[in-house]
matplotlib code that plots the C-alpha trace (Angstrom):
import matplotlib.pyplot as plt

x = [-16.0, -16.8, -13.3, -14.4, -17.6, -15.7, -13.0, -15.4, -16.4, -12.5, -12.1, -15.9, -14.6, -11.8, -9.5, -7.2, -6.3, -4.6, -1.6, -1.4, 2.2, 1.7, 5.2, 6.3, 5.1, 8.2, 7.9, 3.9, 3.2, 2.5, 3.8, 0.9, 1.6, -1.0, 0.4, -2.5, -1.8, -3.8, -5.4, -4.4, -0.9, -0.8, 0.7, 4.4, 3.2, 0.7, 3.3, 4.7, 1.7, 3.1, 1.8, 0.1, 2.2, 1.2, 2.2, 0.3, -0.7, -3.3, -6.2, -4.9, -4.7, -8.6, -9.7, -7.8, -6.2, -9.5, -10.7, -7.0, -7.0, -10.6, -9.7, -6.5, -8.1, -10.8, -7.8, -6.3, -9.2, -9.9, -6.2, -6.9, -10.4, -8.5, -5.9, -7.9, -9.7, -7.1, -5.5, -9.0, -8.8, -5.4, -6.6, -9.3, -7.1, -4.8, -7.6, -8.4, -5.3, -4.6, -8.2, -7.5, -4.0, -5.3, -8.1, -5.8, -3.2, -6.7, -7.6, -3.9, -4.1, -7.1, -6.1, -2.6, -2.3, -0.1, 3.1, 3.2, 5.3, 7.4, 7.0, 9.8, 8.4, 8.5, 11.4, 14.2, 17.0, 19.7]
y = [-33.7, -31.3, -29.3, -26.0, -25.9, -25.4, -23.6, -20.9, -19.5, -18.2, -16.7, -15.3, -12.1, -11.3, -10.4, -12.9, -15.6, -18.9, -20.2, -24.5, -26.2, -30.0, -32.0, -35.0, -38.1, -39.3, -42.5, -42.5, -38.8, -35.8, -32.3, -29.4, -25.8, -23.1, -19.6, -17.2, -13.7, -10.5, -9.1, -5.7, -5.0, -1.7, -3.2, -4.9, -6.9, -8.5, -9.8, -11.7, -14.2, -17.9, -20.9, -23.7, -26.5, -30.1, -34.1, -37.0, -39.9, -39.1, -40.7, -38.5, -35.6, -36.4, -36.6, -33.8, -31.2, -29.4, -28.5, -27.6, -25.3, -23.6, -23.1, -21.6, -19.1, -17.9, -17.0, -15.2, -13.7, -12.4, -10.7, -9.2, -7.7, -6.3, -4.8, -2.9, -2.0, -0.8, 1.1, 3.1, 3.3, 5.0, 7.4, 8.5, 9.3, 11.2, 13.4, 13.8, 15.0, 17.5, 18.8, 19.2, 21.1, 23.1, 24.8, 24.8, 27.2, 29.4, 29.8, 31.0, 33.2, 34.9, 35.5, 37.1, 40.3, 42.2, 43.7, 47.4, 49.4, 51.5, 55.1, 57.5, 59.8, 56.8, 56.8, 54.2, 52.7, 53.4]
z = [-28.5, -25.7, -26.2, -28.0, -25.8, -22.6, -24.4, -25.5, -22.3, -21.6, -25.1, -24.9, -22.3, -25.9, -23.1, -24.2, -26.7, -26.5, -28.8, -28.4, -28.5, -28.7, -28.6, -29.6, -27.6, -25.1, -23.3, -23.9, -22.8, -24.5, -23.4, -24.2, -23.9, -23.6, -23.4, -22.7, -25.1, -24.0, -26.5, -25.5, -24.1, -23.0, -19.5, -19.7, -16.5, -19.1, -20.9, -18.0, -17.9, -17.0, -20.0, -18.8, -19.2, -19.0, -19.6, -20.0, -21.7, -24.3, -22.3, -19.3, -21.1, -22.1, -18.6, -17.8, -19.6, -20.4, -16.8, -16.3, -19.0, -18.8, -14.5, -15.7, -18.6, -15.8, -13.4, -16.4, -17.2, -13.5, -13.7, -16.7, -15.1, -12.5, -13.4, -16.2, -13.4, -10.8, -14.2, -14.7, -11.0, -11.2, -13.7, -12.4, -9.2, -11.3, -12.7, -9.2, -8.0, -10.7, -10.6, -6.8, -7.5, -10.2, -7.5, -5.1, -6.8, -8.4, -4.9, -3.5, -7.0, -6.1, -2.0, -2.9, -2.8, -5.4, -3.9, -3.6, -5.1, -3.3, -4.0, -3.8, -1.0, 1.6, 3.3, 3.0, 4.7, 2.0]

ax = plt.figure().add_subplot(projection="3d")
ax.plot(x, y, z, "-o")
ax.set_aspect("equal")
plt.show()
């Protein structure tokens, strides 16, 4: 059977991992779940990955359900890559930004000059 050998190449990246539900045969078909789990969840958005969900007939499922599955796992996958990517993206914007502010308020520190004091020969209004 070819089913691990095409499975491997979506678990390969470890971005993810796959849990299987197979139900009970109903008039002739078979209902299989996959719900893709990334393997690290540090983004709730992450957690709202769809399962696959499919029905068929165990010769149908045979013919099918495995380029179904492996085409949905490299979508996942691809999500995953990019939003890891648009997160590092983020944070290097955010070190940016604060690098940015922090020079901007050293420079305004070093061009203000102190206020004087007033002495008490000057003369004043009150």
């Amino acid at each position: 059977m070819e089913f691990f050998e095409k499975i491997y190449p979506v678990l390969e990246s470890g971005k993810l991992s796959l849990t299987m539900v197979l139900s009970k045969p109903v008039h002739g078909k078979i209902a299989v779940s996959v719900l893709p789990k990334p393997t690290d969840e540090k983004t709730d958005e992450l957690k709202k990955i769809k399962p696959l969900v499919v029905s068929g007939t165990p010769a149908e499922l045979d013919a099918g359900f495995i380029n179904e599955l492996t085409s949905a796992g490299r979508v996942t996958n691809g999500l995953l890559s990019s939003i890891e990517e648009f997160n590092e993206l983020v944070a290097k914007e955010k070190q940016a930004v604060v690098k940015k502010a922090e020079k901007k308020a050293e420079n305004v520190k070093k061009k203000a000059t102190p206020i004087k004091k007033a002495d008490d020969k000057q003369p004043s209004l009150f």
